[in-house]
DSSP file (Angstrom, degrees, kcal/mol; ACC not computed):
  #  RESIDUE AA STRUCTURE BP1 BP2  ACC     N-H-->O    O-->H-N    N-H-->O    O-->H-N    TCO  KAPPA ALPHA  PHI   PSI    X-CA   Y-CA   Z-CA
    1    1 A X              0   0    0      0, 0.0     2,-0.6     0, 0.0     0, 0.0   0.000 360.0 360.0 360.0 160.6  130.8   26.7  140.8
    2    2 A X        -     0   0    0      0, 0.0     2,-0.2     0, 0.0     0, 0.0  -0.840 360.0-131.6-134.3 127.0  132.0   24.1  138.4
    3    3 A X        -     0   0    0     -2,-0.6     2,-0.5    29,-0.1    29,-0.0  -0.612  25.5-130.8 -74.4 121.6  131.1   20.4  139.5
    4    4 A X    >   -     0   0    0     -2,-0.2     3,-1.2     1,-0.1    28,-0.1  -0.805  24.2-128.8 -70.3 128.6  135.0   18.2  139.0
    5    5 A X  T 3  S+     0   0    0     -2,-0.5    -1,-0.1     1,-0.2    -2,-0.0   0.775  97.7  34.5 -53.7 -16.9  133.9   15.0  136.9
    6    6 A X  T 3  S+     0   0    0     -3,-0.0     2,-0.3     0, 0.0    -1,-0.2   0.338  89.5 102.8-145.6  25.3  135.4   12.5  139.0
    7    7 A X  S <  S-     0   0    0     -3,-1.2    24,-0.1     1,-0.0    23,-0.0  -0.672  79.3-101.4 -72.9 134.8  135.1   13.8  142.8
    8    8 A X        -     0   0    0     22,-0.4     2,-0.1    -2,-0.3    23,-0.1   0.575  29.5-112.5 -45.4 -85.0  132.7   12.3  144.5
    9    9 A X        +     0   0    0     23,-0.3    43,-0.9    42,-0.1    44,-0.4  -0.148  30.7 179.9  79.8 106.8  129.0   13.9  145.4
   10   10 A X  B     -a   33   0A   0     22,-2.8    24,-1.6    -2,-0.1     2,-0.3  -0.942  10.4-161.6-145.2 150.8  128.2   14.6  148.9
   11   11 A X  E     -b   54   0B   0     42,-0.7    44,-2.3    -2,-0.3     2,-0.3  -0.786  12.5-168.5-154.4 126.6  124.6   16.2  150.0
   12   12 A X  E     -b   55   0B   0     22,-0.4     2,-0.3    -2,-0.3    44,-0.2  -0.952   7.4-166.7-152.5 131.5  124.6   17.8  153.3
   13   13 A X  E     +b   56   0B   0     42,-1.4    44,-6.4    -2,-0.3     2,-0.2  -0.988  16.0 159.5-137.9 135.5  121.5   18.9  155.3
   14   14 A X  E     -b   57   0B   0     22,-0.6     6,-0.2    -2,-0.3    44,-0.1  -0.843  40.3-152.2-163.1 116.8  121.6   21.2  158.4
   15   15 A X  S    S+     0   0    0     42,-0.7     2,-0.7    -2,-0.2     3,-0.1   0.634  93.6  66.6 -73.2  -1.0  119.0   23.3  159.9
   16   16 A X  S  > S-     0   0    0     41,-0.3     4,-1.9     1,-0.2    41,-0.1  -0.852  73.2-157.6-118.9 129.3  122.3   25.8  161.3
   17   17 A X  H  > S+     0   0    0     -2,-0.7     4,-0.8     1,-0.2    -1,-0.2   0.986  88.5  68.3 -58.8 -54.6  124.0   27.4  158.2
   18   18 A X  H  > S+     0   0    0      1,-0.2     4,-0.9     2,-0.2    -1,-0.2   0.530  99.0  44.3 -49.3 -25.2  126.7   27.8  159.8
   19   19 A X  H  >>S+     0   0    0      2,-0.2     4,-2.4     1,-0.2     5,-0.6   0.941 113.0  57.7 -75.0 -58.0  127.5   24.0  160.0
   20   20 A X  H  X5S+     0   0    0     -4,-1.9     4,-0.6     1,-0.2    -2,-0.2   0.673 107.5  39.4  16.5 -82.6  126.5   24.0  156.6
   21   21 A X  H  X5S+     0   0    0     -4,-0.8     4,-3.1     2,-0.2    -1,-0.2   0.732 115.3  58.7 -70.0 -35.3  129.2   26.7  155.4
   22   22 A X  H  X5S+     0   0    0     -4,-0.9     4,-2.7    -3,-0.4     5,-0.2   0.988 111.1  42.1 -55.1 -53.3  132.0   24.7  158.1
   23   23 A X  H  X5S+     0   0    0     -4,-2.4     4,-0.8     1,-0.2    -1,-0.3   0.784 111.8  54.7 -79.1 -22.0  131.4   21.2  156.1
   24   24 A X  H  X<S+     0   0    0     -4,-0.6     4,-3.1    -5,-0.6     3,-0.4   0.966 108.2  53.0 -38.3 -64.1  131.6   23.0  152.9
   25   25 A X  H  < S+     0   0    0     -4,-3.1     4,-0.3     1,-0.2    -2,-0.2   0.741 112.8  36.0 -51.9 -28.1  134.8   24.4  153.9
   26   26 A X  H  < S+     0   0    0     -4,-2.7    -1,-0.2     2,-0.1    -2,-0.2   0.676 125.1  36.6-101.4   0.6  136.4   21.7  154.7
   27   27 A X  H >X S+     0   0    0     -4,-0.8     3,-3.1    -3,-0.4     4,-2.6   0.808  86.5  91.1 -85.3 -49.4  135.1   19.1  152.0
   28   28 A X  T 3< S+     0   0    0     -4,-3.1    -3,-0.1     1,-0.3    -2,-0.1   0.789  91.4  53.3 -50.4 -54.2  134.7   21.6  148.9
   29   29 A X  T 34 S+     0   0    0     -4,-0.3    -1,-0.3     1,-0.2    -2,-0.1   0.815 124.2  20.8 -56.1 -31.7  138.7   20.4  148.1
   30   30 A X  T <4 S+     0   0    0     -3,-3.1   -22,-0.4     1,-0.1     2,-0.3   0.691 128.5  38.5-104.4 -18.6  138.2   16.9  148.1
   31   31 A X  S  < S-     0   0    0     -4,-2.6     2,-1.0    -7,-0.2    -1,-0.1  -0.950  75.9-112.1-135.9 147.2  134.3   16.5  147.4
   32   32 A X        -     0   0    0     -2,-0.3   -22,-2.8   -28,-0.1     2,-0.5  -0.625  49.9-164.5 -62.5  97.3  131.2   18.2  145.1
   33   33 A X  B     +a   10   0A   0     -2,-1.0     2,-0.3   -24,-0.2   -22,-0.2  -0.801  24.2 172.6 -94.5 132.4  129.3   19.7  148.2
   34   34 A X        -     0   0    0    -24,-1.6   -22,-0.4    -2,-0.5     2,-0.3  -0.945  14.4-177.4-130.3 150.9  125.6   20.9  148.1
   35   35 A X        -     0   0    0     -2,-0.3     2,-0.2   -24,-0.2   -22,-0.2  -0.779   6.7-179.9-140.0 152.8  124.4   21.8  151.3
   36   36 A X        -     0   0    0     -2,-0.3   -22,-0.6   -24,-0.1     6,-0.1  -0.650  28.4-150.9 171.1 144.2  120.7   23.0  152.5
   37   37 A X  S    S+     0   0    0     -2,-0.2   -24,-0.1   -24,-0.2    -1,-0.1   0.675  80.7  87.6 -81.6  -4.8  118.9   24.0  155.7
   38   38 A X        -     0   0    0      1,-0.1   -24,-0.2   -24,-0.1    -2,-0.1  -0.198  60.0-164.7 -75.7-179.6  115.8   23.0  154.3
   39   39 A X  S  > S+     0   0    0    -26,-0.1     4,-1.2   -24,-0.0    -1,-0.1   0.202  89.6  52.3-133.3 -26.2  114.6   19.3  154.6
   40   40 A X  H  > S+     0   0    0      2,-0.2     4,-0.8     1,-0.1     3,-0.4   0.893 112.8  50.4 -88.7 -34.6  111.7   19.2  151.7
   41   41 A X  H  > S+     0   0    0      2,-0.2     4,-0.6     1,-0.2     3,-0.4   0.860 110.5  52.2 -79.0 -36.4  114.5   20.6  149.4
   42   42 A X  H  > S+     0   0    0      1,-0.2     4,-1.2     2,-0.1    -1,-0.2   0.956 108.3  46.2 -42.1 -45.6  116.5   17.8  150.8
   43   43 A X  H  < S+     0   0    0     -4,-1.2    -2,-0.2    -3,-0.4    -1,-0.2   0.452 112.0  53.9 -91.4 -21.0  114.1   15.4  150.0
   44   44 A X  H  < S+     0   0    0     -4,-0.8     5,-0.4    -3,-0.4    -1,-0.2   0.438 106.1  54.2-101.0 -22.9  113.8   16.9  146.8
   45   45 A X  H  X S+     0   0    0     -4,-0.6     4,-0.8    -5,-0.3     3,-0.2   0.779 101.8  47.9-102.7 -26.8  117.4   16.6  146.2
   46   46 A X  T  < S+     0   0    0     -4,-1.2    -1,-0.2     1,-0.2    -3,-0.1   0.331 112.6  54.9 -83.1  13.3  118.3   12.9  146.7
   47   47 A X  T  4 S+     0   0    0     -5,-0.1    -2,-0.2     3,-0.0    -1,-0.2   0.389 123.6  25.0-128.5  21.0  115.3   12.2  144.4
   48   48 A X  T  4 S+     0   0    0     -3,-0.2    -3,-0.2     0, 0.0    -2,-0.1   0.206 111.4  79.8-127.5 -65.7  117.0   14.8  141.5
   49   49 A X  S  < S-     0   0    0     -4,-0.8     2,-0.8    -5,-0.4   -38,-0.0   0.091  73.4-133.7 -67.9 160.0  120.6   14.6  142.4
   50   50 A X        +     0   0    0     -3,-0.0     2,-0.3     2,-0.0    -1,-0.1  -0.773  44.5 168.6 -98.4 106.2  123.2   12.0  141.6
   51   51 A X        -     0   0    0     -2,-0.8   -41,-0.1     1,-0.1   -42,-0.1  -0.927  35.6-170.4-142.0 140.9  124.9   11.6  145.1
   52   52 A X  S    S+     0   0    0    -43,-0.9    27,-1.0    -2,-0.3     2,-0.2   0.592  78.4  20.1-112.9   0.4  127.3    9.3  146.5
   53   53 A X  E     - c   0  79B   0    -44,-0.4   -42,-0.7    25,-0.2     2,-0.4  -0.883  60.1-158.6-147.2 164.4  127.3   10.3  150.3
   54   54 A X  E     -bc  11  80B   0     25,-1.3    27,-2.4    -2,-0.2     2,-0.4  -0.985   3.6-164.1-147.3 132.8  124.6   12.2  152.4
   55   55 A X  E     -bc  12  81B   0    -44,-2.3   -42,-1.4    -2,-0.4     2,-0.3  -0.994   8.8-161.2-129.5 128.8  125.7   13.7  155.6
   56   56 A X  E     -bc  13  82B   0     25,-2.5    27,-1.8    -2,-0.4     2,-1.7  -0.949   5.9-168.2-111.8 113.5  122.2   14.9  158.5
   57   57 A X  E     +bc  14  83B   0    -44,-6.4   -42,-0.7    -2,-0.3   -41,-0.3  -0.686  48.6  97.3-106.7 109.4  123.0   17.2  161.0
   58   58 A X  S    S-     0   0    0     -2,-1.7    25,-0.2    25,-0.5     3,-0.1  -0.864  83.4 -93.8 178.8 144.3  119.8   16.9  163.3
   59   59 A X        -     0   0    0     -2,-0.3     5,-0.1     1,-0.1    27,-0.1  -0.236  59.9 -91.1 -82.9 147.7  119.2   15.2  166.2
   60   60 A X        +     0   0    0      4,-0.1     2,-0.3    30,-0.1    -1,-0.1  -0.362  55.4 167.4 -77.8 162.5  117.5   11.6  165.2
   61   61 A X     >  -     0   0    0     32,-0.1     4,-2.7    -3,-0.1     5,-0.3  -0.932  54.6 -98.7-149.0 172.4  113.8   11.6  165.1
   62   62 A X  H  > S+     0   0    0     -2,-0.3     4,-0.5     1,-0.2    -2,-0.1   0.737 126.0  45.1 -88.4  -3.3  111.2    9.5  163.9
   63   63 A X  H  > S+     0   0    0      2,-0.1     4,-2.9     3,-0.1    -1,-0.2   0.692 113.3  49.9 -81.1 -32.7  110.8   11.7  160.6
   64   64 A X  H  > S+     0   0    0      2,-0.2     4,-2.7     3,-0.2     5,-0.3   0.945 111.6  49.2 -75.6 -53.6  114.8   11.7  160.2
   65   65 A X  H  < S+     0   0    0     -4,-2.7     4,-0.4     2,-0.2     5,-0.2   0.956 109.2  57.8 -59.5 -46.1  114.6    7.2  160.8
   66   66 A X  H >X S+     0   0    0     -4,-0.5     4,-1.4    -5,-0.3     3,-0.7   0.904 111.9  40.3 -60.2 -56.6  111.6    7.4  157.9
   67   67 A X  H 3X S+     0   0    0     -4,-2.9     4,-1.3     1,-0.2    -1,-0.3   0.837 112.9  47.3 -82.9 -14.5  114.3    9.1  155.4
   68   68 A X  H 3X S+     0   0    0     -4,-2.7     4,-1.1     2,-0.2    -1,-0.2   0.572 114.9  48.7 -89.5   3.3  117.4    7.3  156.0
   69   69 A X  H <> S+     0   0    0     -3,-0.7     4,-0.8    -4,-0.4    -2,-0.2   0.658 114.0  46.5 -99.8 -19.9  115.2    4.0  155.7
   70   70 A X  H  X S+     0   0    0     -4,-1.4     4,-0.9    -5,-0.2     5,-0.2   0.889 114.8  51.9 -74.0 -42.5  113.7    5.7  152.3
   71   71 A X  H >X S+     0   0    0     -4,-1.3     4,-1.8     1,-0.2     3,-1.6   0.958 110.6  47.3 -48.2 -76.5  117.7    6.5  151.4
   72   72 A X  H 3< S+     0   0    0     -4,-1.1     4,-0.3     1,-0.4    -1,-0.2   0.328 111.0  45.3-101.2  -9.9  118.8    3.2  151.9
   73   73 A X  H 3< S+     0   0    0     -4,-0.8    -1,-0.4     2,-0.1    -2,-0.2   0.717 119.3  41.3-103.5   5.6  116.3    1.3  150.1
   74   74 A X  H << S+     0   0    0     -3,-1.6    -2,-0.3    -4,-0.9    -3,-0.2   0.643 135.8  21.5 -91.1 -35.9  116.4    3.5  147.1
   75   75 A X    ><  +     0   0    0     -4,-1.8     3,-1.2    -5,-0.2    -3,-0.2   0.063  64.8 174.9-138.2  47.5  120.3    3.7  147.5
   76   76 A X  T 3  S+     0   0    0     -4,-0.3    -1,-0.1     1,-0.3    -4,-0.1   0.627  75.6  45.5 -26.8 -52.6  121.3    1.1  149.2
   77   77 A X  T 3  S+     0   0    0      2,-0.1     2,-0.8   -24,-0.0    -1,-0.3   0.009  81.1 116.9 -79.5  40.4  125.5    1.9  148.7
   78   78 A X    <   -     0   0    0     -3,-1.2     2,-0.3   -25,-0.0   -25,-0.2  -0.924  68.4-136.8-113.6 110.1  124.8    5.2  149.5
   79   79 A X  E     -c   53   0B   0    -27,-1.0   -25,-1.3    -2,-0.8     2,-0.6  -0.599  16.0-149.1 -76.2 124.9  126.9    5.9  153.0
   80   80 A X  E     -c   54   0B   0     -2,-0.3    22,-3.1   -27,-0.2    23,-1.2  -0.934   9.2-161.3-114.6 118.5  124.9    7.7  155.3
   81   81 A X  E     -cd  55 103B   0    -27,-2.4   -25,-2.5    -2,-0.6     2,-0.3  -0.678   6.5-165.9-112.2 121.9  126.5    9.9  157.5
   82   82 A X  E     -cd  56 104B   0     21,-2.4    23,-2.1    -2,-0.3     2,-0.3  -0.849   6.2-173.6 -92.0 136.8  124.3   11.2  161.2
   83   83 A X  E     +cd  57 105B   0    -27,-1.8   -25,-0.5    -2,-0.3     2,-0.2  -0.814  23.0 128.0-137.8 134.8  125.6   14.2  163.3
   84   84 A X  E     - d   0 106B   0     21,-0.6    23,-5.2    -2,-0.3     2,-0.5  -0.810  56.9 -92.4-160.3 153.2  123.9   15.1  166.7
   85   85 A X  E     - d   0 107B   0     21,-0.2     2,-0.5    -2,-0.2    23,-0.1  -0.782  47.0-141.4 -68.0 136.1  124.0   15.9  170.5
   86   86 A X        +     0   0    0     21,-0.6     2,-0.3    -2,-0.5     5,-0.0  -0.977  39.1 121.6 -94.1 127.8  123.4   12.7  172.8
   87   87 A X    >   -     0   0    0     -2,-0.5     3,-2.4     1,-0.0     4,-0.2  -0.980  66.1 -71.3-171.9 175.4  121.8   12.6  175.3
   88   88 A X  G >  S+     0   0    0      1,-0.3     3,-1.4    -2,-0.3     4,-0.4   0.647 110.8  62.4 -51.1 -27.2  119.0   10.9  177.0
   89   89 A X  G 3  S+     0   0    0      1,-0.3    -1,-0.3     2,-0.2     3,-0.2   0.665 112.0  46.3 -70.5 -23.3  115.9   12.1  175.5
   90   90 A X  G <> S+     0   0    0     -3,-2.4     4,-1.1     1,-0.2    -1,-0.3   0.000  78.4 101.2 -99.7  25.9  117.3   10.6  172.2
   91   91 A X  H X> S+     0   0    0     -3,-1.4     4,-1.3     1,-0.2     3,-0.8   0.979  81.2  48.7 -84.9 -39.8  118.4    7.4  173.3
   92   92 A X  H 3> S+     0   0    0     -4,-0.4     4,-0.8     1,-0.2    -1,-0.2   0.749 116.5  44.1 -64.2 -13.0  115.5    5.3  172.1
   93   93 A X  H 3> S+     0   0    0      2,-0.2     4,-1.4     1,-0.2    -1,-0.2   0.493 109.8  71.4-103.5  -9.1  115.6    7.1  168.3
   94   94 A X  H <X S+     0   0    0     -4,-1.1     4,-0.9    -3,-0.8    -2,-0.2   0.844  97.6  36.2 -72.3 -70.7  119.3    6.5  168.8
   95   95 A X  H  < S+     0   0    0     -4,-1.3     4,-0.5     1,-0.2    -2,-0.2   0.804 116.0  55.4-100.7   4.2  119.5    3.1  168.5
   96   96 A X  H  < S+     0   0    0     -4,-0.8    -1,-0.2     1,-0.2    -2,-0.2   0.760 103.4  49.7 -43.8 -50.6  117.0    2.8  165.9
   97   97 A X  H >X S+     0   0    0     -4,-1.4     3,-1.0     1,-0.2     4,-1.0   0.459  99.0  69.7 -93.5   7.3  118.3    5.1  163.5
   98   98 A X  T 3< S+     0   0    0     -4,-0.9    -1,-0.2     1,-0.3    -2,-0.1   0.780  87.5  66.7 -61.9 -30.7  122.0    3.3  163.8
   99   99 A X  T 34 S+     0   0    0     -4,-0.5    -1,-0.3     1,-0.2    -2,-0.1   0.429 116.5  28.0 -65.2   5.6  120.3    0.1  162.0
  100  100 A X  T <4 S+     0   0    0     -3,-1.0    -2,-0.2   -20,-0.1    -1,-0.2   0.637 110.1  76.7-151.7 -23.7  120.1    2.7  158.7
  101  101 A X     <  -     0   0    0     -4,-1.0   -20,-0.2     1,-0.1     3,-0.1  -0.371  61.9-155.2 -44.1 143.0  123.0    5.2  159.3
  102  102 A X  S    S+     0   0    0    -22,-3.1     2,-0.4     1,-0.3   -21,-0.2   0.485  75.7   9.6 -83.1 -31.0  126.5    4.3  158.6
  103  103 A X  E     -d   81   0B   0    -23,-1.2   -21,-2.4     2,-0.0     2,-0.5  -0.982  68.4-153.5-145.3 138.7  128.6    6.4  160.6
  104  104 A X  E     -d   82   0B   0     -2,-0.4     2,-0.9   -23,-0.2   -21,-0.2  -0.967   3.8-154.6-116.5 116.3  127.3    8.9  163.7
  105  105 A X  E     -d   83   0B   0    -23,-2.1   -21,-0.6    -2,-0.5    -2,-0.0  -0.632   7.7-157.7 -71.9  68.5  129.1   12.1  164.9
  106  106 A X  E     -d   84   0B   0     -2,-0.9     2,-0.3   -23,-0.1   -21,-0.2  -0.261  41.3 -91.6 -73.5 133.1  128.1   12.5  168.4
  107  107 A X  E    S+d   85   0B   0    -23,-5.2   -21,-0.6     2,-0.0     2,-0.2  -0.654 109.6  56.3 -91.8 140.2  128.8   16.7  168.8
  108  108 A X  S    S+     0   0    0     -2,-0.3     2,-0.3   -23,-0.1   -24,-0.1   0.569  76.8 164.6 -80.9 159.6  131.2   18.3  169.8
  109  109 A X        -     0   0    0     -2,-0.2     2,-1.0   -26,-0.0    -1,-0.1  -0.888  48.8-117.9-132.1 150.4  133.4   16.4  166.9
  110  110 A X    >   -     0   0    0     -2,-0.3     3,-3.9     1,-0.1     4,-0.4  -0.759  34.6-148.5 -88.2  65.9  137.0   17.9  165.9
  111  111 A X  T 3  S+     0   0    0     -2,-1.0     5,-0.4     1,-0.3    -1,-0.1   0.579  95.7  63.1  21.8 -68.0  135.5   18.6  162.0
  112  112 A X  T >> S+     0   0    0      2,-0.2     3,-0.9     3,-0.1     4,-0.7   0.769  99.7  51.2 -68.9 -23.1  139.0   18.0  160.7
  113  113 A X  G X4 S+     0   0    0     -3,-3.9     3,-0.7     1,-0.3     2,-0.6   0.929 113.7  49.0 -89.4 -60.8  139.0   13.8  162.1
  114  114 A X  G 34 S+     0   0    0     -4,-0.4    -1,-0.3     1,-0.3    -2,-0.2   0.250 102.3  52.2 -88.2  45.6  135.6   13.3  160.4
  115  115 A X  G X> S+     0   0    0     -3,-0.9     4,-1.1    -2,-0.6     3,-1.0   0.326 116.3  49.4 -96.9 -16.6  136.3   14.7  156.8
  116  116 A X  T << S+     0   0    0     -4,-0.7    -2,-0.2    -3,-0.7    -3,-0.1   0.530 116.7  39.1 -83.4  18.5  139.4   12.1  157.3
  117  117 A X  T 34 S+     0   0    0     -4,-0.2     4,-0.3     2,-0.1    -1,-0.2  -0.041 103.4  64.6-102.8  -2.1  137.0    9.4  158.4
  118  118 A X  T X> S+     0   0    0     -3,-1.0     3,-1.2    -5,-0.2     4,-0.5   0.812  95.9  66.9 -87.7 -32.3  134.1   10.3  155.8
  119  119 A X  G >< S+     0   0    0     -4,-1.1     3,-1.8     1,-0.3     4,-0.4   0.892  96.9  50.8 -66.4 -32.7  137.2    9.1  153.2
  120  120 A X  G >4 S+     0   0    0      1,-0.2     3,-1.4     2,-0.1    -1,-0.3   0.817  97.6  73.3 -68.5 -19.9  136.9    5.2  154.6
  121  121 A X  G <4 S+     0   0    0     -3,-1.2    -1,-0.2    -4,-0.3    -2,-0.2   0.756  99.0  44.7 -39.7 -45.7  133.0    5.6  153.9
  122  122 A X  G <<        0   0    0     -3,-1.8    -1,-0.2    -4,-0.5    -2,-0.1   0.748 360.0 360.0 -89.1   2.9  133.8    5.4  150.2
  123  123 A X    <         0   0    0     -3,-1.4    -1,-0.3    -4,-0.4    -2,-0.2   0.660 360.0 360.0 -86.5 360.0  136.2    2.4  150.0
């Protein structure tokens, strides 16, 4: 698939394909999506790729706070996008990883409202 020169970059990690394949679909028109269920090929991939957004769909943890604090001093305008369940068992990792996140998707989320809310991310 053929990269457009002057769409943004967005890097997407998700242990479920299927979310994966969803945000592919509905991004691929407006943004360069690469996607992967892997997380060391994540890790492998902001530190290769040129990318101008990062979207994590996994519930926050204290490995997950480690890389978006790693993101953000290595790419400090780099919007980082969280999406997750809530609920109690994450509430202390919760409001931790907000200090390094830009925007959180607590699931379920309507897809279609955040790829139109990902666009305010870039202004």
């Amino acid at each position: 698939m053929e990269k457009k020169q002057d769409m943004k970059n967005i890097i997407i990690f998700s242990s479920d394909a299927s979310m994966c394949l969803s945000f592919l679909m509905y991004l691929h028109a407006d943004y360069n999506v690469t996607t992967t269920t892997d997380f060391s090929v994540l890790k492998m991939m902001i530190s290769y790729l040129d990318f101008d957004m990062i979207i994590i769909d996994t519930e926050p943890s204290k490995k997950i706070e480690t890389f978006c604090l790693e993101v953000r001093s290595k790419k400090p305008n780099v919007p980082i996008v969280l999406t997750y369940v809530y609920d109690n068992h994450v509430k202390d990792f919760d409001k931790n990883i907000r200090q390094c996140a830009n925007t959180i998707f607590y699931k379920p989320f309507d897809l279609n409202e955040v790829t139109k809310q990902l666009t305010s991310l870039f202004v």
